[in-house]
N, CA, C and O of each residue as an XYZ file, in Angstrom:
356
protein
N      -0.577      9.227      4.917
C       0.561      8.708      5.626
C       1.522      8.000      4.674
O       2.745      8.108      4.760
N       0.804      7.177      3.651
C       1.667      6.769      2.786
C       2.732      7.291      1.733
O       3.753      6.864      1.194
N       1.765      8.722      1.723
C       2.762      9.709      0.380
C       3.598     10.102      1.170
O       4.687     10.080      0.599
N       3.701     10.500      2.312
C       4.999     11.200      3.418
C       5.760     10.136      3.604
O       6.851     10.486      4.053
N       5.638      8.556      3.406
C       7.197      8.106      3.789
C       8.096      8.442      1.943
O       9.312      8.266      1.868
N       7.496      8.785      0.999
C       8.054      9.041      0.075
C       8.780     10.320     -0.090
O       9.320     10.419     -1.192
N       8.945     11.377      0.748
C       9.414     12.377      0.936
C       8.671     13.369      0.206
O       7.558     13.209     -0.295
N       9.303     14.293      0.190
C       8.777     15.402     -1.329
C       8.438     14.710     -2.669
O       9.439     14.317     -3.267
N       8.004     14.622     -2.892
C       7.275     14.128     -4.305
C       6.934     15.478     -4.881
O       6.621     16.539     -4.342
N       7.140     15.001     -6.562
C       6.719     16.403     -7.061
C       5.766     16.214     -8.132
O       5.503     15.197     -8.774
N       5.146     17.769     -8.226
C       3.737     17.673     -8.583
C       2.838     16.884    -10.052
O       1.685     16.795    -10.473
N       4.209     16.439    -10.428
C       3.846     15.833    -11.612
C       3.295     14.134    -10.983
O       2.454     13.391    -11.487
N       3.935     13.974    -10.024
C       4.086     12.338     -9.500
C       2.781     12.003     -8.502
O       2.342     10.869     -8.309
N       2.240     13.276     -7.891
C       1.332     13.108     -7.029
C       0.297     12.641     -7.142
O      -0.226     11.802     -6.410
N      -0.122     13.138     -8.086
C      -1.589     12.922     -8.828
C      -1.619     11.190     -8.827
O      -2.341     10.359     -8.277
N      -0.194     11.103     -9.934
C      -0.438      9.413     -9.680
C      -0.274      8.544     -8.142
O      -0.885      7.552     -7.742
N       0.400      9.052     -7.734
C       0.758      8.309     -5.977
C      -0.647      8.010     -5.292
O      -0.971      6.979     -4.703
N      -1.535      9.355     -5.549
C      -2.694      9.222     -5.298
C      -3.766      8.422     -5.203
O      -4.427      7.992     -4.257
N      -3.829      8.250     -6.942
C      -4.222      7.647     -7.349
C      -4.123      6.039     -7.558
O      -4.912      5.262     -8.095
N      -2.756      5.809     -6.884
C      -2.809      4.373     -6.783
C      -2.744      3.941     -5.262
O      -2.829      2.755     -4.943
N      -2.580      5.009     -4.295
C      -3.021      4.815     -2.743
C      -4.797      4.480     -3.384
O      -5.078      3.285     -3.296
N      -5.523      5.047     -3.762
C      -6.906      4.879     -4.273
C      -7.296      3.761     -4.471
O      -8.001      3.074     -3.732
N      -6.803      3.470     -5.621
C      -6.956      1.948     -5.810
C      -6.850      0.894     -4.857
O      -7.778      0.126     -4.603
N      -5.509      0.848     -4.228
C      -5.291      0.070     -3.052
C      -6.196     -0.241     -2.057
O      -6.543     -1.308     -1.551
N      -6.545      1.053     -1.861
C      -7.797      1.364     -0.559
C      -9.306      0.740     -1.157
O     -10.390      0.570     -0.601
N      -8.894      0.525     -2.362
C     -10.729      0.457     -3.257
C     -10.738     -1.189     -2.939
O     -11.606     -1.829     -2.346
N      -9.513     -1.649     -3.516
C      -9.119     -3.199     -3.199
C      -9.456     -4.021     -2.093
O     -10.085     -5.079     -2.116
N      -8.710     -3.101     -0.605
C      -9.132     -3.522      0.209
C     -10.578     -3.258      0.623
O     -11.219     -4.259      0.943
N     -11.098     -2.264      0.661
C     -12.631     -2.379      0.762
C     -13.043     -3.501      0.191
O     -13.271     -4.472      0.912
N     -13.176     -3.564     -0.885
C     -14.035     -4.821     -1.868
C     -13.759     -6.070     -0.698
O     -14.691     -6.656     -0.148
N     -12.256     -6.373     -0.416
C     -11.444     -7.711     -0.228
C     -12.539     -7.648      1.491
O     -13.307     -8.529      1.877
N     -12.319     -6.713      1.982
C     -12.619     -6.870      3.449
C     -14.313     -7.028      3.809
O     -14.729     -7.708      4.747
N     -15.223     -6.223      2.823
C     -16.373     -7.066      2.566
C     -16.755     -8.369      2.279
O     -17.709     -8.952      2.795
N     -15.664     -9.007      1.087
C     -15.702    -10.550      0.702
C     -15.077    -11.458      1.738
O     -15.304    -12.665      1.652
N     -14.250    -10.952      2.786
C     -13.900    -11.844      3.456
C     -14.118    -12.010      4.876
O     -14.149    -13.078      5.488
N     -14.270    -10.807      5.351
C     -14.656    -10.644      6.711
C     -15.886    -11.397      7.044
O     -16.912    -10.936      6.544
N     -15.978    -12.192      7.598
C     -17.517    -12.933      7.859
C     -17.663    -12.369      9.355
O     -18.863    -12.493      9.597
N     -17.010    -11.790     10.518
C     -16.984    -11.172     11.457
C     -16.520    -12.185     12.884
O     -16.441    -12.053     14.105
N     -16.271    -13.319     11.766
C     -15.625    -14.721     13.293
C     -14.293    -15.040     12.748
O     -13.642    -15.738     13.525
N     -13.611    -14.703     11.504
C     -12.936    -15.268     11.456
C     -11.697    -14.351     12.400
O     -12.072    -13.598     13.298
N     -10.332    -14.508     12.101
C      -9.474    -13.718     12.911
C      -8.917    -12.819     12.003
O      -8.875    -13.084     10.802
N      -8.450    -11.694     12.509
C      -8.505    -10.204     11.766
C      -7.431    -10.539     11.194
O      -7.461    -10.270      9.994
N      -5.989    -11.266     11.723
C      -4.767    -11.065     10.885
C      -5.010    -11.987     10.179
O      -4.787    -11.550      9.049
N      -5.446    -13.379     10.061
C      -6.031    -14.433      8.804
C      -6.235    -13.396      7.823
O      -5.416    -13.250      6.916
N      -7.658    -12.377      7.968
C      -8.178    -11.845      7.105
C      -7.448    -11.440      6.508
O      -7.326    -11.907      5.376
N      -6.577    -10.363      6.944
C      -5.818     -8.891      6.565
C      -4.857    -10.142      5.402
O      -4.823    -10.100      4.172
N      -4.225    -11.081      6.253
C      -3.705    -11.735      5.547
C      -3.975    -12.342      3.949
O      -3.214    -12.328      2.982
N      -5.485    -12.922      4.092
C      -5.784    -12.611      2.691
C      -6.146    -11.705      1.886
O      -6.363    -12.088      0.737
N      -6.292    -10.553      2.123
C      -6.915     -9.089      1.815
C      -5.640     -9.097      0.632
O      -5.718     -9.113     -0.597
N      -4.376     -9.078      1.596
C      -3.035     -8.789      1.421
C      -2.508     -9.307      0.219
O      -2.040     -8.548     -0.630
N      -2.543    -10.623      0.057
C      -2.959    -11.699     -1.368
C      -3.659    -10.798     -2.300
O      -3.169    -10.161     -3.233
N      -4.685    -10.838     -1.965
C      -6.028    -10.326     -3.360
C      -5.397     -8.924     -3.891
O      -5.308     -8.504     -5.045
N      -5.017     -8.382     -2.742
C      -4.404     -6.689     -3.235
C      -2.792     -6.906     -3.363
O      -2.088     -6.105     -2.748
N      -2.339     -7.647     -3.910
C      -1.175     -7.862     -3.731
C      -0.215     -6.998     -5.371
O       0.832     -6.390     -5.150
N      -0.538     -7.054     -6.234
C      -0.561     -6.277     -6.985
C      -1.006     -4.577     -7.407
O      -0.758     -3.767     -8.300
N      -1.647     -4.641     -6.403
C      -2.071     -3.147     -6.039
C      -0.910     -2.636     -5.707
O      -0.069     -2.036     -6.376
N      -0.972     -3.073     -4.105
C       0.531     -2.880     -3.198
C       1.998     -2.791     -4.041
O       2.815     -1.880     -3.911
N       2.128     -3.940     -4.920
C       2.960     -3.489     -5.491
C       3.156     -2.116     -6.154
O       4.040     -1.285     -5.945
N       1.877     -2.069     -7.203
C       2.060     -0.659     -8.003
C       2.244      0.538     -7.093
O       3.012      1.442     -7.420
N       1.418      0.576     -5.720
C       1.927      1.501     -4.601
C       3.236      2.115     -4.981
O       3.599      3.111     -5.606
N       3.947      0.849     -4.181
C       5.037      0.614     -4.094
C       5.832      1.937     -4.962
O       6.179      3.098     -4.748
N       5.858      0.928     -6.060
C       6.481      1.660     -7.499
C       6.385      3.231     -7.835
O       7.203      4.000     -8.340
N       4.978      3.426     -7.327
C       5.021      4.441     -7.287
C       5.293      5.521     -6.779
O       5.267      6.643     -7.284
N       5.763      4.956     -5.000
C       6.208      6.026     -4.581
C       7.725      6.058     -4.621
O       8.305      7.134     -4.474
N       8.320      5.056     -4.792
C       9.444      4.423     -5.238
C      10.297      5.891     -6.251
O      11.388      6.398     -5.991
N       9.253      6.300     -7.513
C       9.458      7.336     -8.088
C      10.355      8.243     -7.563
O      11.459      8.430     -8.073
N       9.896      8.916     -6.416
C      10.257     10.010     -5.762
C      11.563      9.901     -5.083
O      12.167     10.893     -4.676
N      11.966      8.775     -4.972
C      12.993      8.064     -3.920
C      14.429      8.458     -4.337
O      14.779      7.503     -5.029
N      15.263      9.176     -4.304
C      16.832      9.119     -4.924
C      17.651      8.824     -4.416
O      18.709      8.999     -5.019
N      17.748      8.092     -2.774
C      18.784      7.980     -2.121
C      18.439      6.573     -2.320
O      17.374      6.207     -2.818
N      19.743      5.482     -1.756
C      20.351      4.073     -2.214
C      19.173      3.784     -1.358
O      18.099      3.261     -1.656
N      19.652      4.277     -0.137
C      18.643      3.687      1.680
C      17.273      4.074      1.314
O      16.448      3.213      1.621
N      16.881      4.933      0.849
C      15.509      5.536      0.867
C      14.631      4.084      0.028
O      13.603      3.518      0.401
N      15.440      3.818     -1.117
C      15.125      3.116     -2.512
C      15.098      1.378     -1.601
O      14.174      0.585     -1.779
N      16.071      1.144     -0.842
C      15.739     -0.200     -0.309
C      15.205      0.154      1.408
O      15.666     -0.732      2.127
N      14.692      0.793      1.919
C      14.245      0.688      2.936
C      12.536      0.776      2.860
O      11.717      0.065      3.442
N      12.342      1.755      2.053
C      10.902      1.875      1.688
C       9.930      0.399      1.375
O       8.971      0.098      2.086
N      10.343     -0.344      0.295
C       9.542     -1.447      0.068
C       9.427     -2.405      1.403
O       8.423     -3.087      1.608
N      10.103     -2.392      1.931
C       9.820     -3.073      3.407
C       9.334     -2.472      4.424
O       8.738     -3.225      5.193
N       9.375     -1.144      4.780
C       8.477     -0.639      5.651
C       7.334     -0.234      5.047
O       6.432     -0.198      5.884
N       6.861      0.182      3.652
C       5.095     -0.286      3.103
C       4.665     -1.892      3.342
O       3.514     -2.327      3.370
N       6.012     -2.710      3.518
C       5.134     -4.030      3.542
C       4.914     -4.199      5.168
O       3.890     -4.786      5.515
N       5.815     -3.721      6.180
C       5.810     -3.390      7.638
C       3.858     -3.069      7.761
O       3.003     -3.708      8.374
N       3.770     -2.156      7.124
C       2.803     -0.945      7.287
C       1.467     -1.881      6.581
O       0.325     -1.577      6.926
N       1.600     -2.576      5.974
C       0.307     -2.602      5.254
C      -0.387     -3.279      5.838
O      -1.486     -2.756      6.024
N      -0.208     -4.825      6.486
C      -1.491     -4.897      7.402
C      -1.697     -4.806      8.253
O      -2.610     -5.494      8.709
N      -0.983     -3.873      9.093
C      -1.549     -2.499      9.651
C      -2.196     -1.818      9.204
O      -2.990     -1.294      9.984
N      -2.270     -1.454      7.928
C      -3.413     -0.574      7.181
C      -4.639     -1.232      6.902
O      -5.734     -0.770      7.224
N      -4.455     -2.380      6.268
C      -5.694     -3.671      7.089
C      -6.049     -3.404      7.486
O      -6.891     -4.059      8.100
C-alpha cells in the first residue's frame, strides 16, 4: 500500500522502497513487542512505536519521495505517510 501512494516507481528504485518499507515493518515489530504490555492503550503505544521508528519512517519517506516529480505529489506525500502510519501501527 505504501509503494502505490508513490506512483510508478521504476525498477531501479523498487528494490530499495522495498527494502526500507522492510525495515520499517522490522522496527515496528521489535517496538510493538517492547512495548505492548497488553493494558496499556493502543494509540499511547503506536505513539511510541512511532518515536523509536521515527527515523525509519523518515528514510521511508525519502524514499518514496524518489519517484515523486510533481510540486503536489512531493508536498502532499510526507503528510499523508505520516496520516497513514499509525494506522499502520
Amino acid at each position: 500500500m505504501l509503494l502505490a501512494l508513490a506512483g510508478c516507481s521504476g525498477a531501479a528504485t523498487q528494490e530499495d522502497q522495498h527494502a526500507a518499507v522492510q525495515r520499517w515493518q522490522s522496527c515496528v515489530s521489535r517496538e510493538i513487542d517492547r512495548l505492548d504490555d497488553g493494558r496499556s492503550d493502543p494509540v499511547s503505544v503506536a505513539y511510541g512505536i512511532s518515536g523509536a521508528c521515527a527515523v525509519l519512517q523518515e528514510e521511508l519517506t525519502q524514499s518514496l519521495l524518489k519517484d515523486v516529480h510533481t510540486t503536489l505529489g512531493r508536498a502532499v506525500l510526507p503528510d499523508r505517510l505520516r496520516e497513514m502510519e499509525l494506522q499502520s501501527i
